[in-house]
C-alpha positions in Angstrom: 63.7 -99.0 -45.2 61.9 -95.8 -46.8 62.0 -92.9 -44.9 59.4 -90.3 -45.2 60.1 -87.0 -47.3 61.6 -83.8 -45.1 59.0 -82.1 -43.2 60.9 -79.0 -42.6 58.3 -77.9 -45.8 54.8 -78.1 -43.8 56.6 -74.8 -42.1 57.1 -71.0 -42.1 60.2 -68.6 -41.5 60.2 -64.8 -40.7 58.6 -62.4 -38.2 60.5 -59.4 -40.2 58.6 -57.3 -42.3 60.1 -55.0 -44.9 57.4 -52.6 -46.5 57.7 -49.6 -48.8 55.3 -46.9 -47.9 54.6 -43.7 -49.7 54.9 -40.4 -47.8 52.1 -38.0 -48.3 53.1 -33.7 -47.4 51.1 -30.4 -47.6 52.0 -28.3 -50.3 49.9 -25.3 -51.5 47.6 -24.6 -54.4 50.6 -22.3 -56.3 53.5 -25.2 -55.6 51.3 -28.3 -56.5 50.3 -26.2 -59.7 54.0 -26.1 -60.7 54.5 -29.5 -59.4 52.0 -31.2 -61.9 53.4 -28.9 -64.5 56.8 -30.0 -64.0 55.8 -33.7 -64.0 54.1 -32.9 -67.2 57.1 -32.2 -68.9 59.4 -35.1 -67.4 56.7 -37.8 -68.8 57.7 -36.8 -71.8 61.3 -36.3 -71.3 62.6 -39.4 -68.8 59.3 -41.3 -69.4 61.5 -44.4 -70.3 63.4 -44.3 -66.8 59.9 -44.6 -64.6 59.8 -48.2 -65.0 64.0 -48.6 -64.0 63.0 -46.3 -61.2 59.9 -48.0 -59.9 61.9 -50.8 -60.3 64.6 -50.6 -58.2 62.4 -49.0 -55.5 60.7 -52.6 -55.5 63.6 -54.6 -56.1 64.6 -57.5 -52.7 67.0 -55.9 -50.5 70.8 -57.7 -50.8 70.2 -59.5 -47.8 66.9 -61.0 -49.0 66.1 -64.8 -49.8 62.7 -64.0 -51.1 59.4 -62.0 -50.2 56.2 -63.0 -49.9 53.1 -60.5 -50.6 55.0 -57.2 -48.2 57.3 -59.9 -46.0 60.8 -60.0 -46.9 62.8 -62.7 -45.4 66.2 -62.5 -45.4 69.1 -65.0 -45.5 70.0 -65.1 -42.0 66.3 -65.8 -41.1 66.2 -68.6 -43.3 69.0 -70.0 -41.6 67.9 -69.5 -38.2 64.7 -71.5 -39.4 66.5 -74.2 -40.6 68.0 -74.1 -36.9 64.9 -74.5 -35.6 63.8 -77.5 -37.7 67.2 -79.1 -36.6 66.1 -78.8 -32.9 62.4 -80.2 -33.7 63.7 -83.0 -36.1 67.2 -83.4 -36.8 67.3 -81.6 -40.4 71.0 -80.8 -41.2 71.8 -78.6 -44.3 74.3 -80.8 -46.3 77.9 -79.8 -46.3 78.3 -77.9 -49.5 78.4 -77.9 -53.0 75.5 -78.9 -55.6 73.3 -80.8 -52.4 73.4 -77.3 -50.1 72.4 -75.3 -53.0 69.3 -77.9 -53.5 68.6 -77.8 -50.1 68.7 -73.5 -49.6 66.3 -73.5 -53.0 63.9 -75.8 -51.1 64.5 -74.5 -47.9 63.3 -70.8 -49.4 60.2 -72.3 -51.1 59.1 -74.2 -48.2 59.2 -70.9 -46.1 57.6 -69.2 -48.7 54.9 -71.6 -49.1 54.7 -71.8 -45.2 54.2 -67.6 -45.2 51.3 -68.1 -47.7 49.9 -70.7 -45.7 50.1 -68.4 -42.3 48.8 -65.6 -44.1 45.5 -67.7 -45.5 45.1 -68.9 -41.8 44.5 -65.9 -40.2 42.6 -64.4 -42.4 40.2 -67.5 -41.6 41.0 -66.5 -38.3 42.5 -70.1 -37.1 44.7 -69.7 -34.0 45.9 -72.1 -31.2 47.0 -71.6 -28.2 50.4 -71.1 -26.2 49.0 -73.6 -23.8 48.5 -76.1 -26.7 51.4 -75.9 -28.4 53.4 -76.6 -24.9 51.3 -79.6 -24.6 52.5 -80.7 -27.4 55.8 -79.9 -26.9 56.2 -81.7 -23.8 54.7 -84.8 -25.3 56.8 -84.4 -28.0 60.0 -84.5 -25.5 58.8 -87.5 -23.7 58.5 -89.4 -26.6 61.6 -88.7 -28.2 63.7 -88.7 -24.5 61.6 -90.2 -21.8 60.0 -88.8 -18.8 63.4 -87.1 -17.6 64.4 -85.4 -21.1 63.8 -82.0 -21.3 67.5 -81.0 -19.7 68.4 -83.0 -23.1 66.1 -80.8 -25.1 67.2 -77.8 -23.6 71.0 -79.1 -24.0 70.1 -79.6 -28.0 68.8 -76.0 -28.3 71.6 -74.4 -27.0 73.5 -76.5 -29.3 71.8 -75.9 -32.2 71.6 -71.9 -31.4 67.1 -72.3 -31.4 65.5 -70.9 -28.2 62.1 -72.7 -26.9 60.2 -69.9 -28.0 61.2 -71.2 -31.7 60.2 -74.2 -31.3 56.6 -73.1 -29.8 55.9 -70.9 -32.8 57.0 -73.4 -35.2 54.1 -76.1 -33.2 51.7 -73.7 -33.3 52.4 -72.7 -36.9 51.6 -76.5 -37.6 48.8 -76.6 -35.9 47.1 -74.0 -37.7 48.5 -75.5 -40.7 46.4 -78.4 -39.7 43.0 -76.6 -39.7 43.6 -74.5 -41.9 44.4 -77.9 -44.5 40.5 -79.8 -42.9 38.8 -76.4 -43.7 40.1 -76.6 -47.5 39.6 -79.9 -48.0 36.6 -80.3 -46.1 34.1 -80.1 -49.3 36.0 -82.5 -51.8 36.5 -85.0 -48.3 32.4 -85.1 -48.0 31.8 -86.1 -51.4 33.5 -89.4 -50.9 30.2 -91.2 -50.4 29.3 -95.4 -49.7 28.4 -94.8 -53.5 31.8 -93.3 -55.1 33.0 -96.6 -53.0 31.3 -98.8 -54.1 31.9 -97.3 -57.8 35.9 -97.2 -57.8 35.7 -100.7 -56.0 34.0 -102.2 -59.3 35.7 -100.4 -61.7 39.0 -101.2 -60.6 39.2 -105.2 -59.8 43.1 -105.2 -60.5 43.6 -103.3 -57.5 41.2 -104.6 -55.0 44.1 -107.5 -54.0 46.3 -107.9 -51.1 49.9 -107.0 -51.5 52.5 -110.4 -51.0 53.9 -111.0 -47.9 57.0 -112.4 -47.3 58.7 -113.3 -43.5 62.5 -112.3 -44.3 65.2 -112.6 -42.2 68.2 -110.1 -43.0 71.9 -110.2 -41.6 73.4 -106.1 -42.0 77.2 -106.1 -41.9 79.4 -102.7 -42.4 81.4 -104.2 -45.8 80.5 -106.0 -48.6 83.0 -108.2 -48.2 81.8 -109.6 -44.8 78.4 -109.8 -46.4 79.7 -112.3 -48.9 81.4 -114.1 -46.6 78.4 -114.6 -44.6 76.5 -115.8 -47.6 79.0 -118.3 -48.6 78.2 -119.7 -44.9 74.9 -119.6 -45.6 75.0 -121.3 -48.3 77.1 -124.7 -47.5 74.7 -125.4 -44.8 75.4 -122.5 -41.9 72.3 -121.0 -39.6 71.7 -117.7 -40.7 69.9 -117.3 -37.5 72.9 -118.2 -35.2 74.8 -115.7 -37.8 72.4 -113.5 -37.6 72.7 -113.2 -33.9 76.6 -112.9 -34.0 77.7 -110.7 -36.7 74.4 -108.5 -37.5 75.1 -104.6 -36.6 71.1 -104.0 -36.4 70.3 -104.1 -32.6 66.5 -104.4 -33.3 66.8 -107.7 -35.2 69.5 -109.3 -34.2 68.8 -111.3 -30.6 65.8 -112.8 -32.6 67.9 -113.9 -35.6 67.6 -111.3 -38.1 63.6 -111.7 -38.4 62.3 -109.1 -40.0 58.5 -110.2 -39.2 56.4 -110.6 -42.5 56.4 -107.6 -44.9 55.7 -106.1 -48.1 57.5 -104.6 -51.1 56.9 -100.9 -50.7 57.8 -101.5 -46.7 61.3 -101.9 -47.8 64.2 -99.9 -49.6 64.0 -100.0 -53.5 67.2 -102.2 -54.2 66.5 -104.5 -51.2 62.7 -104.8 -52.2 63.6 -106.0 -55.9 66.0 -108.8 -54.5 64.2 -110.1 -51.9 60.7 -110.5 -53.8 62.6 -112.0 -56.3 63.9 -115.1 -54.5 61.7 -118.3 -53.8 60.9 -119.4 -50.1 63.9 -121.0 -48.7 66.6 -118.9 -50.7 69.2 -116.4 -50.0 69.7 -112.8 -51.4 72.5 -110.7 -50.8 74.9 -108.5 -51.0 72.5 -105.3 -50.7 73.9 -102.1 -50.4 71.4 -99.9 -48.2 72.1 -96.7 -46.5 72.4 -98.9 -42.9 74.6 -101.3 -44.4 75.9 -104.4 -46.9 72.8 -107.2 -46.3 72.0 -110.3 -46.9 68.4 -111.4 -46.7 66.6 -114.9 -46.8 63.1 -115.6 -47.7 61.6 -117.7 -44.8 58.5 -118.4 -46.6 55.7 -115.8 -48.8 51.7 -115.0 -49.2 50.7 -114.6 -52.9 48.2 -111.8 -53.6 44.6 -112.5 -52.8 41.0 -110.8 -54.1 39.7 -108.5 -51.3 36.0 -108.7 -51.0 34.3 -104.5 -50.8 33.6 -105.5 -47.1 36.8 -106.1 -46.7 38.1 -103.1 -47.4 35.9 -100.8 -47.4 36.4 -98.4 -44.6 40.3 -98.6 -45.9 39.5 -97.8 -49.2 37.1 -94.7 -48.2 39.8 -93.4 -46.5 42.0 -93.9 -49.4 40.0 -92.0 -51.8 39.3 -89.2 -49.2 43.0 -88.8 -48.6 43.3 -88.4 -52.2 40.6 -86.1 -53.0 42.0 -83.9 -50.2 45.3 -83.7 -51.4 44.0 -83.1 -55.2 41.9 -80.1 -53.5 44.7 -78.7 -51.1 47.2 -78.4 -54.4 45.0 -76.6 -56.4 43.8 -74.6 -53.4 47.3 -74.1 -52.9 48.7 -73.2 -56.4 45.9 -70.4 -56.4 47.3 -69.0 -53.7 50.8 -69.1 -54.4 50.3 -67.4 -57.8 48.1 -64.6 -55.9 50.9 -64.0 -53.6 53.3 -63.0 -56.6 56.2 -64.7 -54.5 59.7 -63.0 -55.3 62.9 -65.3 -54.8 66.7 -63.7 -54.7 68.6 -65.3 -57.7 70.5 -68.0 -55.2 67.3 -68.8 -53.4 65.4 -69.0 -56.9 63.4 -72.5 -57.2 62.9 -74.4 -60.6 59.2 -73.8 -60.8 58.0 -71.1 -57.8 54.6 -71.2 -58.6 53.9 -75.0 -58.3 52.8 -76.6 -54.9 55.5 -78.8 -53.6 55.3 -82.4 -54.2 52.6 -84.8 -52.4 55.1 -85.5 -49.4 56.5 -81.8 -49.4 53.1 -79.8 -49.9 52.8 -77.8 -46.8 49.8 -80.6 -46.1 49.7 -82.6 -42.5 51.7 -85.6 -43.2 49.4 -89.2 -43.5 50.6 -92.8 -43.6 47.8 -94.3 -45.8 46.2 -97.6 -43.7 48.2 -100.5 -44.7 45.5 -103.0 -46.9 43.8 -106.1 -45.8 45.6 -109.4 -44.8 49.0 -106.5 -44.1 50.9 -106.6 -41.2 53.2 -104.1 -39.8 56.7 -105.1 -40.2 58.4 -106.7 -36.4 
């Protein structure tokens, strides 16, 4: 199945602030006369050093990643950010090479981004509360542990090297995040009237259909050679049901035969989503390599596309075009502000393009499942 992008880049790192301030002193009438006078002179003579000077005044400390606007963050607050979004959601840098370099470039622009966002939040003044983000913490415990799990929460900070204040910060830095994302989108959200509805749903017919369905049944096995054993079974007359409930190493599908309920194409990994639409009703698939497994899939039976009346999708399709007009007006809100923020990366940190807004499932936005379409159900 697909699994939605990282959100470790709706976020923020750093509470350090490095700043370069100028220091102002008395001098008298006489010594500032021969001050200027001296200057005079050294414009002419070491003009071409000013901007080396100024320069390396300015430059990121060694110990930077980047710097946003006066914040400089530096690599070992990066890291103790990434920390934290291991504790919230399980985000492990990868072990080395080309992948951890990737992943520190992203990493830094996701923080930076998340600084930019912070900074355009407060100065709309949007806040939440302690008491709120604890709330939400403690739902967010319960529903990932049970009732009795915050000894396991506290056991994975201390694991992970995050403390609990961490973790509140980081909630309430998405919280804001939140607002802040309704307040800029709020104008291009309204103008998604009945009539702009009723508009795209004439002029675009093709895409007023439901998507197929198709009730698949799927055995996962660890090799492929087991999975073609299984489908040589299969296919001289075994049940892939009784199979299914023998050999398959996926607990939430196996005691009811490998039923995957009825789903559609873009519910399922790419590679596994072109085989199994591509059998008839009644055939076998298989071997799949996905990342849970070698598979083998058969097609139980299939829905073909249908037209979808408007008031049959209407209220879906509102929200469609809402969702999209918000996101067209959050990135260009959003590459404004990253371009005003004149965002300095160190060299190892340094992202292909700084100054564009991360991608739609990266883009310091609140994350949104779009509603599934008409005639869709979820997948069992």
């Amino acid at each position: 199945m697909k699994h939605p992008a990282v959100r470790f880049l709706l976020t923020a790192v750093s509470h350090a602030r490095g700043r370069l301030r100028g220091v102002a002193r008395a001098v008298t009438a006489t010594r500032r006369a021969r001050v200027i006078s001296a200057a005079a002179v050294g414009v002419v003579l070491t003009g071409a050093a000013a901007p080396v000077v100024l320069a390396e005044l300015n430059s990121l400390p060694d110990d930077a990643a980047f710097r946003v606007h006066d914040t400089v963050v530096t690599a070992a607050e990066l890291e103790q950010r990434m920390t934290v979004l291991e504790a919230l959601y399980g985000i492990r840098q990868p072990a080395g090479g080309e992948k951890l370099e990737q992943f520190r470039r992203d990493a830094a622009k996701a923080a930076a981004v998340s600084l930019v966002l912070d900074r355009a939040a407060a100065e709309r003044r949007i806040d939440v509360s302690k008491k709120a983000a604890r709330d939400a913490l403690t739902t967010m415990i319960e529903d990932r542990y049970g009732a009795r799990g915050r000894a396991r929460f506290i056991d994975l900070l201390s694991r992970v090297g995050a403390s609990e204040s961490d973790v509140l910060d980081e909630i309430r830095r998405q919280r804001r995040i939140e607002q802040l994302f309704t307040q800029v989108t709020e104008k291009a959200v309204s103008g998604v009237t009945d009539a702009v509805v009723r508009r795209h749903y004439a002029d675009h017919p093709g895409d007023m259909l439901t998507q197929e369905q198709r009730q698949v049944r799927n055995i996962v096995v660890a090799d492929k050679a087991g999975a073609q054993r299984l489908l040589r079974q299969i296919r001289a007359g075994a049940s892939f049901t009784a199979l299914a409930r023998k050999h398959s190493l996926d607990d939430s599908t196996r005691n009811n035969g490998g039923n995957l309920g009825r789903i559609t194409q873009t519910m399922l990994d790419d590679a596994y989503a072109t085989a199994a639409f591509a059998t008839p009703a009644g055939g076998t698939f298989g071997p799949v390599r996905t990342e849970h497994g070698w598979n083998v899939g058969q097609i139980v039976t299939f829905t073909k596309p249908r037209g979808l009346k408007l008031a049959e999708i209407q209220d879906e399709l509102r929200e469609s075009l809402r969702a999209n007009a918000a996101t067209k007006a959050w990135r260009t809100w959003l590459t404004a502000q990253l371009r005003a923020a004149d965002v300095e990366y160190a060299d190892e940190y340094q992202p292909s393009d700084p100054y564009a807004p991360p991608g739609p499932a990266t883009s310091g936005q609140p994350a949104a499942k779009p509603p599934p379409r008409s005639g869709e159900e979820p997948p069992r």
